[in-house]
N, C-alpha and C positions, 0 to 999 in steps of 0.2 A: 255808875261806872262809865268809864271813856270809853269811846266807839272802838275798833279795829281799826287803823291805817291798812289797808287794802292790799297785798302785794300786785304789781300790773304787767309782769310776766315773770315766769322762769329762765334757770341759768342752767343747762346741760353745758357740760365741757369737758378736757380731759381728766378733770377733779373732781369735778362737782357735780350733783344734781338735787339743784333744791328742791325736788319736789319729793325728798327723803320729808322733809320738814310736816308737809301736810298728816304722816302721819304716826304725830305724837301728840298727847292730851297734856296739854300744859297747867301743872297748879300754880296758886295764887305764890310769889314770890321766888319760881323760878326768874334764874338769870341767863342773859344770853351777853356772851362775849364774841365784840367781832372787831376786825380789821380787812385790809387786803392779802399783807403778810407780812413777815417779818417787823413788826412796829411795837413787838412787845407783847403778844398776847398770850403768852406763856407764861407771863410776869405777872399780866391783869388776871388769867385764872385761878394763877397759884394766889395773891392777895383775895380774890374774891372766898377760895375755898379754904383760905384761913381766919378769916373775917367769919364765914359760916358755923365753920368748925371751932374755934374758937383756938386756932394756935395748935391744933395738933397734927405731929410731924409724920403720923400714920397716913395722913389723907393724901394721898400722890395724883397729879393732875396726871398723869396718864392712865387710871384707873377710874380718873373721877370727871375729865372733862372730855363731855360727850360733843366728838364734831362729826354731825347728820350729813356735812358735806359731799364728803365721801363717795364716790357712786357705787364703791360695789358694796355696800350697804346691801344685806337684801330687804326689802322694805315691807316683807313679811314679817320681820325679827323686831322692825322698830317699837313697836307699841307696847308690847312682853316685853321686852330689853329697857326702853327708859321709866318704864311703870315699875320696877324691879326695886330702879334707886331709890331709895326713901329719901324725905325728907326733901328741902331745897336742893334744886339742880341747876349744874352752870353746864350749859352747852356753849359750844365754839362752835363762830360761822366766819369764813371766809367771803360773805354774798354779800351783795349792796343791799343794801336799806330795801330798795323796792321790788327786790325778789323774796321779800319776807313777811308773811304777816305779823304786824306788831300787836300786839295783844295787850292789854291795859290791865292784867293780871301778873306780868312778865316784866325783869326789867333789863334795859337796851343798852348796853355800856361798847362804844367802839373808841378804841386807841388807833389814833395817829401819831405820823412820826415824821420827821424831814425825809425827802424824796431819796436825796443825796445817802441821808443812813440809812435808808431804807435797800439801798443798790447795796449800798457797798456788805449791809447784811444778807441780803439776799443772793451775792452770787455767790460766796466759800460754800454755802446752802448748797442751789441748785449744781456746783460739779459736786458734790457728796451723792447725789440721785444715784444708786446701783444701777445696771441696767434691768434687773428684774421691775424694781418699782418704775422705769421707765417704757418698758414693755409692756406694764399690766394698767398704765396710763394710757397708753395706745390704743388697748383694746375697749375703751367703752363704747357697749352698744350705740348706745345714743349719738354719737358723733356722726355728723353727717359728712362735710366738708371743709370743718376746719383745720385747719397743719394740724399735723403731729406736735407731738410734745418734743422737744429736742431742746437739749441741754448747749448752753453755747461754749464753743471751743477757745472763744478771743479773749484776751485779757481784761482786765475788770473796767480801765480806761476805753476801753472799745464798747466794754458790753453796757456800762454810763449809757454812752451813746446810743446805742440799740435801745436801751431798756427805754430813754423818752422820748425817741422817734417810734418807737411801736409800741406806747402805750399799755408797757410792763411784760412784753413779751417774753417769754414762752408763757408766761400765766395768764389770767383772765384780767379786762381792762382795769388798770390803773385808775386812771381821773375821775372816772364815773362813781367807782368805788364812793373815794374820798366825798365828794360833792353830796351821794346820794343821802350820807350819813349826817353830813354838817345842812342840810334841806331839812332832817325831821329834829334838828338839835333841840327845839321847842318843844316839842315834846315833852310831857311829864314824866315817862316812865324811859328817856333816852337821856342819854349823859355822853358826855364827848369827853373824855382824857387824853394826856400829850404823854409822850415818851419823857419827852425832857424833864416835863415837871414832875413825872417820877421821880429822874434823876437829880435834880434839885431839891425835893423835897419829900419826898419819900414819908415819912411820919404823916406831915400835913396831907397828902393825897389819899395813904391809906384812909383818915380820918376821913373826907370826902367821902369817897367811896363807900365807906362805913353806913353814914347817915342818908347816902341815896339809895342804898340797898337794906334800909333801915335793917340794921346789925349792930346791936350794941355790943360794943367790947368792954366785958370783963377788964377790971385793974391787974387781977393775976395772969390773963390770957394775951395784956398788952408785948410786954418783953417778949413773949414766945413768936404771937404773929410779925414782928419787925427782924427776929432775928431768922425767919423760916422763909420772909417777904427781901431778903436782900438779894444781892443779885450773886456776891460770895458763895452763901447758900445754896444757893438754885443750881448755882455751876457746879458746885462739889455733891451734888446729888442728885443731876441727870439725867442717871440710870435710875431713877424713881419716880423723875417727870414726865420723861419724855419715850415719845415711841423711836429707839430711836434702831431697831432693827434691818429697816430700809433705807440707809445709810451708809457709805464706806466707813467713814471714820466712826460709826456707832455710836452718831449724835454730838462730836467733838464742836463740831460749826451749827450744830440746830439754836444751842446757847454760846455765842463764838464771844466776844469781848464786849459787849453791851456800853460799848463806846460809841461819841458820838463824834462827827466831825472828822474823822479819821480820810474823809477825801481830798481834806484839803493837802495833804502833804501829796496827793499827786495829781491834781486838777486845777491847770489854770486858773486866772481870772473869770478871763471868757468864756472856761468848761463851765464854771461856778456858776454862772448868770444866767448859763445856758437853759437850767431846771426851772429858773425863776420865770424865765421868759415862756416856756412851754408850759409850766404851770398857768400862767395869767392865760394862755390862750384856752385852758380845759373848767379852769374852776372860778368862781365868782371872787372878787377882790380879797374879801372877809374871808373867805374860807382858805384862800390860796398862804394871807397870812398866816392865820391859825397852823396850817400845816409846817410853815417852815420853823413858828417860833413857840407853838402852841399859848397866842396870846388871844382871846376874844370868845371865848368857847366856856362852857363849865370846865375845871380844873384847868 
């Protein structure tokens, strides 16, 4: 069996504390689903846990996919708590590559997505934040001296700008994210997925995904999982996905239009090239591609 890839520090923040992670006992063919944010991983959980399950509409990723991120996790509850679920388990991480240990029992699937959709999904999101769930962001013990969490007040063409002069700000770094995950792509039990070729091809990617998380689908199980995997779907039953209680609109914008491209009707030339140019300065050539086009990567 393959070694451990070694995690080389943790991530305290006003979300997170990976070091939920350390304790949980991982069996042979759990999966871990990660991104930064907004790139689709609500889409990659719901196909991973109908791939598992076999197409049944009972199995709701809000009940089913475990994110240890979290920090007010009490990290007492973690071990009773994910030993509970039977069978294979999809956990969600929000953390780069190298605040995790990867386990060769385990498998590593992180979706990326263009920077540009990534913003433009990302801000309807963060003004939905209540101020409770903004408040109880605030208070993690752990935080030493980093800002507050604080919701931005400017428009979405302002907050573009923000969001890649401060490296995904109000959340945790952006670039490093992406980078840390496209470094371990070689990986045998890591698979890198794109948004778009979701979009594009949705049958062919599930199938993918299938065969990396070796899941054989059932002929009678196929219809059910593509029709439970669309994005129609998902949307018309987000009150079964999604947590979406700490929320104004009550998850309206958590699955908002799963469109792509939608900056260009208000971002210059020059906005446009802007992402590209900041990118080349944070991420290695190959991986800068892959993010904007998802071309160079498995899937």
């Amino acid at each position: 069996m393959a070694s451990i890839h070694r995690k080389t520090r943790d991530v305290l923040n006003h979300h997170q504390d990976s070091t939920n992670w350390d304790f949980v006992e991982f069996r042979e063919g759990d999966i871990v689903a990660a991104n930064w944010a907004k790139a689709g991983i609500t889409w990659l959980q719901q196909i991973l846990l109908q791939l598992i399950h076999g197409g049944d509409p009972a199995v709701k990723v809000r009940d089913s996919g475990i994110w240890l991120d979290w920090w007010t996790i009490p990290k007492s509850d973690i071990p009773k708590w994910t030993s509970a679920i039977p069978g294979r388990r999809v956990f969600k991480t929000h953390l780069p590559a190298d605040a995790l240990n990867l386990l060769p029992q385990v498998k590593y699937i992180y979706i990326g997505r263009d920077v540009r959709d990534i913003i433009w999904s990302f801000y309807p999101h963060l003004m939905n934040y209540t101020d409770d769930l903004i408040a109880l962001a605030n208070s993690a013990p752990h935080r030493k001296t980093e800002s507050d969490f604080v919701v931005p007040t400017t428009d979405i063409r302002a907050y573009y700008h923000s969001f890649l002069e401060n490296d995904g700000a109000p959340y945790w770094p952006f670039w490093e994210s992406v980078q840390s995950w496209w470094d371990v792509r070689e990986l045998p039990n890591v698979m890198l997925v794109h948004y778009q070729n979701l979009k594009d091809d949705l049958p062919g990617m599930i199938q993918k995904i299938a065969a990396f998380i070796e899941a054989p689908i059932a002929n009678e199980a196929w219809p059910k999982i593509l029709k439970h995997c669309s994005f129609t779907y998902m949307k018309a039953h987000k009150d079964e996905l999604l947590p979406i209680d700490s929320f104004k609109d009550k998850g309206a914008t958590f699955m908002h239009k799963g469109e792509t491209g939608r900056w260009r009707a208000t971002l210059s030339p020059e906005e446009i090239d802007k992402a590209d140019r900041i990118a080349s300065e944070h991420l290695s050539a190959d991986c800068a591609h892959w993010l904007k086009t998802g071309e160079g990567a498995s899937g």
